[in-house]
N, C-alpha and C positions, 0 to 999 in steps of 0.2 A: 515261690510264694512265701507272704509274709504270714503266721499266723501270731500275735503274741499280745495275751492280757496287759492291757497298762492300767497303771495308778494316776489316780486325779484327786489329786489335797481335796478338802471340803466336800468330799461327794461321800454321803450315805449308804450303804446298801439297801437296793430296793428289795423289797418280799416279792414271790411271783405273781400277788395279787396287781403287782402294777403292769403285767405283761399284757393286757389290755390293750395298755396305754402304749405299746410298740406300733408305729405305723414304718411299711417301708418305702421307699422313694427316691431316685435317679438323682444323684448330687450333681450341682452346677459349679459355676463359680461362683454362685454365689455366698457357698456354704463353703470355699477357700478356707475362711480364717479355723471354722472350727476341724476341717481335712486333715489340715497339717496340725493341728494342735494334737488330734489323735496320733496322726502318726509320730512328731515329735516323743510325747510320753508313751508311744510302744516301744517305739529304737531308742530311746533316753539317748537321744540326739543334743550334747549341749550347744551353747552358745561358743563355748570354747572350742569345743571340736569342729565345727562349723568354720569359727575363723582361721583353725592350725588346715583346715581343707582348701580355703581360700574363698571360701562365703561373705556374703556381709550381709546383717543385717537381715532384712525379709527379701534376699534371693532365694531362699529354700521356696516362703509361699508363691512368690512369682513363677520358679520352676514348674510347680505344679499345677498351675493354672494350664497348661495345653493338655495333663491328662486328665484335667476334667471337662474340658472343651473335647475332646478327642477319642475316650478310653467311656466305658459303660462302666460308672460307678455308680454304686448300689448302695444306699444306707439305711441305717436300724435308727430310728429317733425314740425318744421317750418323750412325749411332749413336744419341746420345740429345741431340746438336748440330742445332738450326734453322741451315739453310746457305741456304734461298730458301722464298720465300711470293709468294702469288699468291690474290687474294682477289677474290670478284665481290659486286657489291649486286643483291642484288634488286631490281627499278622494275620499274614498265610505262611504256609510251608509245604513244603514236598515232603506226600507222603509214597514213595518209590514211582517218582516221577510226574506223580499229579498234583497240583498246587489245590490244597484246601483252604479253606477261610478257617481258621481257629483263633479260639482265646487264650491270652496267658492269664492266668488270675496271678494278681502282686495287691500292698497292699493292704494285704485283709487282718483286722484289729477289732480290739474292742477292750471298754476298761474294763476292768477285774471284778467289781461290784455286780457286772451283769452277763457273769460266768456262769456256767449250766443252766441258762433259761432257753435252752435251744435258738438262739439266734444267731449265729453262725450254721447253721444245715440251713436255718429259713430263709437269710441271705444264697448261699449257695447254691439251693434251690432252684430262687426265684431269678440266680443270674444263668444257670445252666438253662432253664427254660428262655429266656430273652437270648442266649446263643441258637439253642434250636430255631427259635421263632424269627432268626438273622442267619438261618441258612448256615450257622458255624457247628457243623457232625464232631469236631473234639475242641478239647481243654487242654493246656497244661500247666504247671505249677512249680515250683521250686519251692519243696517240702518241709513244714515245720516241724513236721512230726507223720513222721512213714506209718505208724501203725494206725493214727487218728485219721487220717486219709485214703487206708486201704479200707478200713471202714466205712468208709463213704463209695468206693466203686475206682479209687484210683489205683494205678499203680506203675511201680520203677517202668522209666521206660529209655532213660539213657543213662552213661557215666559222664564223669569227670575225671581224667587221669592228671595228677603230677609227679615232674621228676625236676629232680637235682643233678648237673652235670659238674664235674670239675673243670677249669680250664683245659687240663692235660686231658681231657678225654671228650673235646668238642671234636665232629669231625675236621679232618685236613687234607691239603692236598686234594679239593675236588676240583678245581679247575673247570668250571660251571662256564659255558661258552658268552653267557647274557652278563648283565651287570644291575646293582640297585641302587635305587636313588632314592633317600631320603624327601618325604613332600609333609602336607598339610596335612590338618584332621580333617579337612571338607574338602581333600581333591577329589576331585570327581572320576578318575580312575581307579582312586582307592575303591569308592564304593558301586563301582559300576564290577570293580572282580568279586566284591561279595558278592553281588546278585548273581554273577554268572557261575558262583560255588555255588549257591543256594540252587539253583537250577540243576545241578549235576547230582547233588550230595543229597540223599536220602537223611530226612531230619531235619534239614537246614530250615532255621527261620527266612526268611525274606525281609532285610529291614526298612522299615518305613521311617519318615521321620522322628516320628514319639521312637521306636526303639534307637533310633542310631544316636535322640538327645540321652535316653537313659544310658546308653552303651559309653558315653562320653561324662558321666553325671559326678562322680566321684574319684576323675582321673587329676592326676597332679599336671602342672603345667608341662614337664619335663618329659611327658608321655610321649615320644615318637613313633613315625608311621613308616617303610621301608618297604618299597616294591621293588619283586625283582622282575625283569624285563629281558624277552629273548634277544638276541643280537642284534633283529632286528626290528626291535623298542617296542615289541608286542607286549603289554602286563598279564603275569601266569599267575602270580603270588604274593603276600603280602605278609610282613610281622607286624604287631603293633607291642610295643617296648618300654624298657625304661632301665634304664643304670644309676643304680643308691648303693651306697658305700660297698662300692666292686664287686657289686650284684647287678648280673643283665635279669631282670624281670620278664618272662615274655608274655603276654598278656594273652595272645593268639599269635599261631601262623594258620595263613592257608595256601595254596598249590593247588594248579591244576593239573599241572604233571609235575612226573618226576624231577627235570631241569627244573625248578623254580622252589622242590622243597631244598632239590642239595646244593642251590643257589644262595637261599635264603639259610641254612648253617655254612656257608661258607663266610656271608657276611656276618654271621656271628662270629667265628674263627678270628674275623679280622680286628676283635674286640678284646684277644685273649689277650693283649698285654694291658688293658686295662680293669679286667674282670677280673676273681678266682672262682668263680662257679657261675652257673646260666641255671636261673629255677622258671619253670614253665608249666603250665596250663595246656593237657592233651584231649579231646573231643573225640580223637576218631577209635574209641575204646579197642585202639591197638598199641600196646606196648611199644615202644623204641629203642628199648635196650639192645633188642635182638642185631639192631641194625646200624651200631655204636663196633668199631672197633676195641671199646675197652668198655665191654657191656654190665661190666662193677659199679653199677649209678643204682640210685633210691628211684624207685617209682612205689604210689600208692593210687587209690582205683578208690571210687567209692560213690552211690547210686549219688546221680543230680538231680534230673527231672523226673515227676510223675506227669502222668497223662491219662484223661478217659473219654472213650467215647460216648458223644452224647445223645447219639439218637442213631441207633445200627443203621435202619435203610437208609437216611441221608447218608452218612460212612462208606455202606458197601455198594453205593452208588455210583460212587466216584473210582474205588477199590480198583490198584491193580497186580494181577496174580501174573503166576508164567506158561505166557502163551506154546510156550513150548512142551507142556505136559500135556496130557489125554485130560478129555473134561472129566469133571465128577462134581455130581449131585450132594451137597452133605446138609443135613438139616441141624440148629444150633440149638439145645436148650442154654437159652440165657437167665441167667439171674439178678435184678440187680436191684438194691431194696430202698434205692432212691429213686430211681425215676423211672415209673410204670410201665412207658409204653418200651421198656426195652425188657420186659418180664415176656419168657414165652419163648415160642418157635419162630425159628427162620432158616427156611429154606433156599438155599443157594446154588445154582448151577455154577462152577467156577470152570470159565470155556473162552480160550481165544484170547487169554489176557483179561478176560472183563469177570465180571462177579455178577450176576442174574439172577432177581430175586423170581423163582418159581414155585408150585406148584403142584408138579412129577413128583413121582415116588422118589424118597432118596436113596442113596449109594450107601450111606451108612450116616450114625446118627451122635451128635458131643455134643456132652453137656461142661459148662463152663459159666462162672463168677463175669460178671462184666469186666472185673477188671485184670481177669484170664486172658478176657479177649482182650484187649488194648494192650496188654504188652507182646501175645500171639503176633498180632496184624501189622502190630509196627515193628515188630522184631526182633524185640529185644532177647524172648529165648522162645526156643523152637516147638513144636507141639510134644515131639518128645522127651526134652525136657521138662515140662511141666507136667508129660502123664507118669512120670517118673516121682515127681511132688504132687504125685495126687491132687492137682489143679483143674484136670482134665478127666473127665470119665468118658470114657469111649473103647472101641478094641484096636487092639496093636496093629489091624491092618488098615484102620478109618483114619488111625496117629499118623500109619505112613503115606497115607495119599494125602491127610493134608500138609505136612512136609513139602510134600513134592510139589503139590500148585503154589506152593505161597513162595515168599521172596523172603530172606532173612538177612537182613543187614541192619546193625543196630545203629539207630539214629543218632548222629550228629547235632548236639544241641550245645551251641554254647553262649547262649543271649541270657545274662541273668538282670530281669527286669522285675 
């Protein structure tokens, strides 16, 4: 998520006596010219960097024209002035096997004159409510600021790993039975193995058009795509790439098995006379060093997405737990000081894989921050680790059953829109 004051020559500061005069209202294409004008002077987007990307001209406004055809954009006017925007994509993803409808919110600005007059919470708000009211139970974001958004009900709910390889320390000698073949940015196998990742992989976005044009928006021509394929021409895996002054770039890999990730470093290997190091981009918040015969490589970790949930019984509706524990009843004090109707009690049978909102007496009783719960649920750290940060109040034997019914694998996110 975008969050960032911009500057606009000739504009005044208003007093909050014109906060009145804020009305809000669903932007079209019609309001194009002034969208990007916003976003231009948030990102101080110039014209120069534009052409050095390979832009011309008014491709930037035309680009944006399908996410306002297509994305629930939301803006703050003063009069008949765009002052702030706040836009969500529609996606789904898999939350440990069941496909959700959620929003990404990207984005969201406003200029600097009409800072602290609470209109970012009131857009925010009013776009979380039009997710509920669209059936979408979560959010996520790419954070401009972690503390200003834990203050609102969000919170960490995946990483972003990178590392640095050396040439001499890519693997070798794996002799991978399949082979890879270089294709297009719109082969249709390419994006028929994302979807079949996103299906497997807890976390994973699902992408749709609007994310596959952002996923493509600010790549250089020389970006390549490389699948590898079983012996017999089955696709398992995929890199997407790039080689600048004897650097292999990796933008993404994914695998469905094992064959297709030591597939995919072997077709790296086959680059080592043209490269001295490989830097890449890791999602699955597991290190790789471990798994590196010369395991002396830089890796660094560091939170990506937040996420919150936006309406618990739409969420624990769909919720799935492990069918293989004994049920238990546990009741939730929630807290969350933006949107009401997740304030209070809920009672949950969690039985047979499914999450049942009941009634019965419970089994024992946690209280928790909303956005305790949204990193709990998706998995990011465990119940007890959090009662450990004092996140969670409960007793140490309510921490360990709910441990045991829930599912902890931390989500795979690596769509930055």
């Amino acid at each position: 998520m975008y969050e960032i004051s911009a500057h606009r020559k000739g504009t005044n500061a208003m007093s909050r006596n014109d906060e009145n005069n804020y009305t809000l209202r669903p932007l079209t294409i019609d309001d194009a010219e002034e969208y990007n004008a916003l976003l231009r002077y948030a990102f101080q987007v110039t014209e120069q960097e534009l052409a050095e990307t390979g832009w011309k001209d008014d491709e930037i406004t035309q680009s944006k024209f399908p996410v306002l055809q297509r994305a629930d954009v939301l803006g703050c006017f003063n009069g008949d002035d765009l002052i702030a925007q706040f836009a969500v994509y529609p996606l789904d993803m898999n939350i440990y096997g069941m496909k959700y409808s959620v929003g990404f919110v990207t984005s969201v600005c406003t200029y600097p004159e009409y800072t602290g007059h609470g209109i970012m919470k009131r857009l925010m708000i009013q776009s979380l409510i039009r997710m509920r009211d669209a059936h979408k139970s979560f959010a996520l974001l790419y954070p401009y600021s972690i503390p200003l958004y834990r203050g609102l009900g969000w919170e960490i709910i995946s990483n972003k790993m990178t590392y640095t390889i050396k040439d001499t320390q890519i693997p070798r000698k794996l002799n991978e039975p399949g082979y890879v073949r270089r294709v297009s940015w719109d082969d249709k196998e390419f994006k028929e193995l994302h979807t079949k990742f996103a299906e497997k992989t807890h976390g994973c976005l699902y992408r749709n058009n609007l994310a596959w044009e952002e996923y493509w928006r600010w790549d250089e021509d020389d970006t390549s795509v490389a699948i590898y394929y079983s012996k017999d021409d089955v696709p398992y895996g995929y890199m997407v790439y790039m080689i600048s002054s004897d650097v292999m770039h990796v933008k993404e890999m994914i695998y469905l098995n094992r064959e297709a990730q030591l597939g995919l470093w072997e077709f790296i290997h086959a680059h080592d006379s043209m490269i001295d190091e490989v830097r890449g981009n890791n999602y699955y918040s597991e290190p790789i060093a471990f798994e590196l015969d010369d395991s002396d490589i830089k890796e660094t970790i560091r939170p990506y997405t937040m996420g919150r949930i936006i309406d618990i019984r739409q969420f624990f509706a769909k919720y799935a737990c492990d069918p293989d524990e004994p049920s238990v009843c546990i009741r939730f004090y929630i807290e969350d000081d933006l949107l009401a109707w997740n304030n209070g009690y809920f009672t949950y049978l969690f039985d047979n894989g499914r999450c049942i909102e009941t009634e019965q007496q419970p089994d024992y009783e946690v209280s928790m921050s909303i956005g305790t719960l949204t990193t709990l649920m998706l998995g990011y750290k465990t119940a007890e680790k959090l009662h450990i940060m004092d996140k969670i109040q409960a007793s140490d034997e309510a921490i360990e059953h709910l441990d045991d019914i829930l599912f902890h694998r931390i989500p795979y996110v690596s769509d930055y829109i």
